[in-house]
C-alpha positions as CSV (number, residue, x, y, z in Angstrom):
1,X,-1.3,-28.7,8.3
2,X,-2.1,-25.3,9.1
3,X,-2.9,-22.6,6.2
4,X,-0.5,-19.7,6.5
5,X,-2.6,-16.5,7.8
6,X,-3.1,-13.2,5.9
7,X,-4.2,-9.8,7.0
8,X,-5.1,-7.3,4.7
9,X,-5.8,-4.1,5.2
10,X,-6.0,-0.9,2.7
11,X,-6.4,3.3,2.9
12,X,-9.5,3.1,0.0
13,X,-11.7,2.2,2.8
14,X,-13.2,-1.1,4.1
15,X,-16.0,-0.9,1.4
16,X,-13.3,-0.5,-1.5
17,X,-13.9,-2.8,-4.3
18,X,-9.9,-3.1,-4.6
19,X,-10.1,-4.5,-1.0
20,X,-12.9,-6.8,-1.2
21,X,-11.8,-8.1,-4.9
22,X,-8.9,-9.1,-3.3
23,X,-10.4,-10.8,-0.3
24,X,-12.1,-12.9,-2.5
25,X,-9.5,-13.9,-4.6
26,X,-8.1,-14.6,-1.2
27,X,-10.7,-16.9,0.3
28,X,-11.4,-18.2,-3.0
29,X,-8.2,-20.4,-3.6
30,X,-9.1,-22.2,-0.3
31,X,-5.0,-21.8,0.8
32,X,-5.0,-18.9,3.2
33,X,-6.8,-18.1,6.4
34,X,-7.4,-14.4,6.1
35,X,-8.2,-11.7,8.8
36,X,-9.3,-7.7,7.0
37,X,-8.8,-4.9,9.4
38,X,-9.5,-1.5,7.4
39,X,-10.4,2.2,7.4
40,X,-14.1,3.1,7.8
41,X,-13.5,5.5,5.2
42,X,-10.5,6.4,2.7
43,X,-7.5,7.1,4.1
44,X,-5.6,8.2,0.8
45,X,-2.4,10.4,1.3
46,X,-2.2,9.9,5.6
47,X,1.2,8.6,5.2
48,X,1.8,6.6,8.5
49,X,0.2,8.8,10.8
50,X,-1.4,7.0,13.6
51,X,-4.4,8.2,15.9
52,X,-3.1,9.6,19.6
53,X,-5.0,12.2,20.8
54,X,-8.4,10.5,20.5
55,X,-9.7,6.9,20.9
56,X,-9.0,4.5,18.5
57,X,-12.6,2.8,17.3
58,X,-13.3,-0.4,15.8
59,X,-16.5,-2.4,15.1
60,X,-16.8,-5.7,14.1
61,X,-18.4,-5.8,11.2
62,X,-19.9,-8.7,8.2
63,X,-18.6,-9.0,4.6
64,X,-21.2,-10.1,2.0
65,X,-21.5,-13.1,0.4
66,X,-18.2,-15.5,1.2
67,X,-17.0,-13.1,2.5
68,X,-19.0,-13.4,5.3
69,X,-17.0,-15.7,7.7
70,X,-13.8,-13.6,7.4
71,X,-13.4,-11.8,10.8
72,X,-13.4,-8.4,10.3
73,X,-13.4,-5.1,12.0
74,X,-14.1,-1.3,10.8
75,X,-11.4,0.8,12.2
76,X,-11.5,4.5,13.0
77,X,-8.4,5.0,12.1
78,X,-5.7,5.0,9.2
79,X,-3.9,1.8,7.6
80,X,-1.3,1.8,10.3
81,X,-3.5,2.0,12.8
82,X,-5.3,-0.7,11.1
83,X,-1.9,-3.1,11.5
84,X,-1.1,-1.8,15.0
85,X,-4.6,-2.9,16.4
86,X,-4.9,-5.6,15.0
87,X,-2.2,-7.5,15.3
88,X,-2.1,-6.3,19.6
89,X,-6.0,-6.7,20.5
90,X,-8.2,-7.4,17.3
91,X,-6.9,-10.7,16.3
92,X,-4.6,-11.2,19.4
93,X,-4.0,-15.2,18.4
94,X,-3.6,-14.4,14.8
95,X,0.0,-13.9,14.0
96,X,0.3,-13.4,10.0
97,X,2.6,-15.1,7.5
98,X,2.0,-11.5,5.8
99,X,0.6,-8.5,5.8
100,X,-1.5,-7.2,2.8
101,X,-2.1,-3.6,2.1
102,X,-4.5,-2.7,-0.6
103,X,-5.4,-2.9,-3.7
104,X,-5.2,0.8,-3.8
105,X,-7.2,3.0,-6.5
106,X,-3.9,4.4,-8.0
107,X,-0.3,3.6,-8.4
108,X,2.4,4.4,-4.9
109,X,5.7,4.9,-7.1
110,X,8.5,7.2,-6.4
111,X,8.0,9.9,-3.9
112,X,4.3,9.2,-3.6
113,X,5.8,6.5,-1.3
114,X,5.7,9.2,1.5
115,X,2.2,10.3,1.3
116,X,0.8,6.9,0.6
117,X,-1.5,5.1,3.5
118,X,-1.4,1.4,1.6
119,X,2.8,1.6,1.7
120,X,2.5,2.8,5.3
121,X,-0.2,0.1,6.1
122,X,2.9,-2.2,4.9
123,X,5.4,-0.7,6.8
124,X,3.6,-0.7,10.1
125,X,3.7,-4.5,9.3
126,X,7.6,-4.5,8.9
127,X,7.9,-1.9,12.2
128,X,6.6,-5.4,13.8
129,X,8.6,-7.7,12.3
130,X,6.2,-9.0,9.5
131,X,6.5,-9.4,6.1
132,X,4.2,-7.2,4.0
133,X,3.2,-6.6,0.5
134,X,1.6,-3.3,-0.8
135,X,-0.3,-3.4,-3.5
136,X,-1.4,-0.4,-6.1
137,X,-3.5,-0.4,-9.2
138,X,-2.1,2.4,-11.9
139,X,-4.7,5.0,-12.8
140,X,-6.5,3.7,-16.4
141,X,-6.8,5.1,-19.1
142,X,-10.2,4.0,-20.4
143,X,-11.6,4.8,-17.4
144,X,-12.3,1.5,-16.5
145,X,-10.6,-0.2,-13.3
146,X,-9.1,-4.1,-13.8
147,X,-9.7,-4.7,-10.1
148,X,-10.3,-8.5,-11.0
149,X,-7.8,-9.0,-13.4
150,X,-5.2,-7.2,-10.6
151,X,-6.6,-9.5,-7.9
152,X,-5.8,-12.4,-9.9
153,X,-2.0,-11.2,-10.7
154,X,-1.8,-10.7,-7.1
155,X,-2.0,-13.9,-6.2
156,X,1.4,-15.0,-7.5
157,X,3.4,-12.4,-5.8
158,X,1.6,-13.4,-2.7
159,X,2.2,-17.1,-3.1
160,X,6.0,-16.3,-3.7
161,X,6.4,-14.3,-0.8
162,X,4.9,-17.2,1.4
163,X,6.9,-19.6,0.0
164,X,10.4,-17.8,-0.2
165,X,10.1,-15.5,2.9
166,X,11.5,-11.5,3.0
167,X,13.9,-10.4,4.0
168,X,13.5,-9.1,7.9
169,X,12.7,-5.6,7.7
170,X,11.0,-5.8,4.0
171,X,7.8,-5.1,2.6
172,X,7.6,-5.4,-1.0
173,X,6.0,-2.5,-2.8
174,X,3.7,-3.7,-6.4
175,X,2.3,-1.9,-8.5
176,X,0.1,-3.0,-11.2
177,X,-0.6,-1.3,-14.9
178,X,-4.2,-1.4,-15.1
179,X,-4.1,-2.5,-19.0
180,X,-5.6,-5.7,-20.8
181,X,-3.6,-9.0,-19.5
182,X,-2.2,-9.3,-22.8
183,X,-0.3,-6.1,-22.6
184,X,1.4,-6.6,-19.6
185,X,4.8,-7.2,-19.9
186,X,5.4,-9.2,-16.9
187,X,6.8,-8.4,-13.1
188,X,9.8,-6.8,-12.9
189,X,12.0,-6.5,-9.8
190,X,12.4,-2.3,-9.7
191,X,13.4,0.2,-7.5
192,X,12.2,3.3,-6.2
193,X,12.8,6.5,-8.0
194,X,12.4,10.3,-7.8
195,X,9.4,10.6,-9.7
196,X,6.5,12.0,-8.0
197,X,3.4,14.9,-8.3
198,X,4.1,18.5,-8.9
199,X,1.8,20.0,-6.9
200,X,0.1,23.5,-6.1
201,X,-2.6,24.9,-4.7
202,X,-5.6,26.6,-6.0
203,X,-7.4,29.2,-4.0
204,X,-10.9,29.4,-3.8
205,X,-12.8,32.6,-2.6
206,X,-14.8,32.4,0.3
207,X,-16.4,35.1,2.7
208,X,-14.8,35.5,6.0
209,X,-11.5,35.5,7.2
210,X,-10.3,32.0,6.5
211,X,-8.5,31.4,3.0
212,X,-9.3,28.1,1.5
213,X,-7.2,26.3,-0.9
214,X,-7.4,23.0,-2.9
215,X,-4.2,20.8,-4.0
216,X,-4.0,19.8,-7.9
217,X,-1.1,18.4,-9.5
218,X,0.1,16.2,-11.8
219,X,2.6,13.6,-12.4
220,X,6.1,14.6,-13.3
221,X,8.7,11.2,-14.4
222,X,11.6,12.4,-13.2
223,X,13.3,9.0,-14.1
224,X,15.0,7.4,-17.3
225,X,16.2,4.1,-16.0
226,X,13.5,1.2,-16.9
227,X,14.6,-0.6,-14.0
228,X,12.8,2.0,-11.6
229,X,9.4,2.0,-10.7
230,X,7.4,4.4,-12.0
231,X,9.3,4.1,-15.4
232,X,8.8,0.5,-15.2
233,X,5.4,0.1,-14.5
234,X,4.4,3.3,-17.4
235,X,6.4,0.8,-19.7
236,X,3.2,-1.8,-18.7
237,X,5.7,-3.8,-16.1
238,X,4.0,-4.9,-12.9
239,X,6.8,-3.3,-10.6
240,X,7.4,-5.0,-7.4
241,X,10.2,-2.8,-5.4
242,X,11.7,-3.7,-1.4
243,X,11.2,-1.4,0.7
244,X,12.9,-0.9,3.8
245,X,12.6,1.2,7.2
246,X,15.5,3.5,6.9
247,X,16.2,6.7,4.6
248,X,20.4,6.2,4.4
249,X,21.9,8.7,1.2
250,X,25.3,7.5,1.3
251,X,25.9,10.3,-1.4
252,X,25.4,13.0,0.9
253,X,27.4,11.2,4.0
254,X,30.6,11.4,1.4
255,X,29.8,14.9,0.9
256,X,28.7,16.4,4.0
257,X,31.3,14.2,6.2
258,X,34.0,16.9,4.9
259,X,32.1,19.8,6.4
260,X,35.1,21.3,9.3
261,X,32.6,20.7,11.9
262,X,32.3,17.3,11.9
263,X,36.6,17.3,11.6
């Protein structure tokens, strides 16, 4: 009986330890035949753009230790690209069960969706009719990232989503409180919410006639309702939210229907 075939990709980088943790977590249960196709470098905050006006690069490359006999390639490229080539010329033979995006350094909740390369590195998946998981990692506060213990918890979601299926069109959207096991709640089925990163700019002299400017921000919770995500997994929930490939607001079709020139 064949094992059922995993691809995992992230935006960290190819040399992320949330990536290869995962991967060996992966290979390690002896279930799964994996395939990694990821960013030479970090992608964080791309969103879904793809690469078009240059070539597209990728090298084969070798993981360390048992890791070495995963086929793997070092894209040029961002997460979706990572999906788009390597499901098309990569890994032509190698249709996955699922697609796995991460584990990212940092939580994807709310409105970060938008700006996040692991979601994207999902969706991509889903644009081709696969099911996909994203995986984040919440910021911690000791300092200290659980990439091993978040591995491990992954497994489970990973396992269900093989077993059950998705929905067509779905990726599933986790993301992990990077706490002591014992102080995790559990997984919770959540949905997204409106939270998301107030942001400005700081401007930073510099001679000449360019001006230069450097984004800060910080998180603003925006929501109330524990069953949504970013609320969920700050209450020490592993949040696991579907995630679709449209952006209906029924709301505003109710609202906006009655304007006269749409009559």
């Amino acid at each position: 009986m064949s094992r059922p075939r995993i691809l995992l990709t992230n935006d960290d980088g190819l040399a992320s330890p949330g990536l290869t943790t995962l991967a060996h977590e992966i290979v390690r249960t002896g279930r799964y035949e994996l395939r990694v196709a990821a960013p030479e470098r970090e992608q964080s905050g791309v969103g879904h753009c793809i690469t078009l006006h240059e070539p597209l690069l990728a090298e084969a490359m070798v993981l360390p230790d048992e890791l070495a006999r995963v086929p793997t390639f070092r894209v040029r490229g961002t997460p979706a690209d990572c999906v788009k080539v390597a499901i098309t010329n990569l890994f032509p033979d190698f249709k996955p069960d699922l697609v796995i995006s991460g584990i990212n350094r940092g939580p994807n909740v709310g409105m970060n969706v938008f700006y996040s390369g692991t979601v994207a590195g999902a969706l991509e998946a889903c644009m081709n009719e696969l099911p996909a998981l994203a995986v984040s990692l919440d910021v911690p506060a000791s300092g200290l990232w659980r990439f091993q213990l978040a591995a491990e918890l992954t497994l489970p979601l990973v396992a269900a989503a093989l077993e059950h299926g998705l929905p067509p069109w779905t990726a599933l959207n986790a993301n992990l409180p990077d706490l002591p096991q014992e102080q995790i709640k559990g997984v919770k089925l959540t949905r997204q919410g409106m939270s998301g990163f107030k942001e400005s700019y700081v401007e930073e002299r510099v001679d000449g006639p360019h001006r230069r400017f450097r984004l800060e921000g910080a998180m603003v919770y925006r929501d109330e309702d524990p069953e949504v995500d970013a609320v969920a997994l700050r209450e020490g929930w592993i949040s696991v939210t579907p995630l679709g490939l449209s952006l209906p607001n029924p709301g505003a079709v109710e609202q906006v229907k009655s304007w006269p020139i749409f009559r």
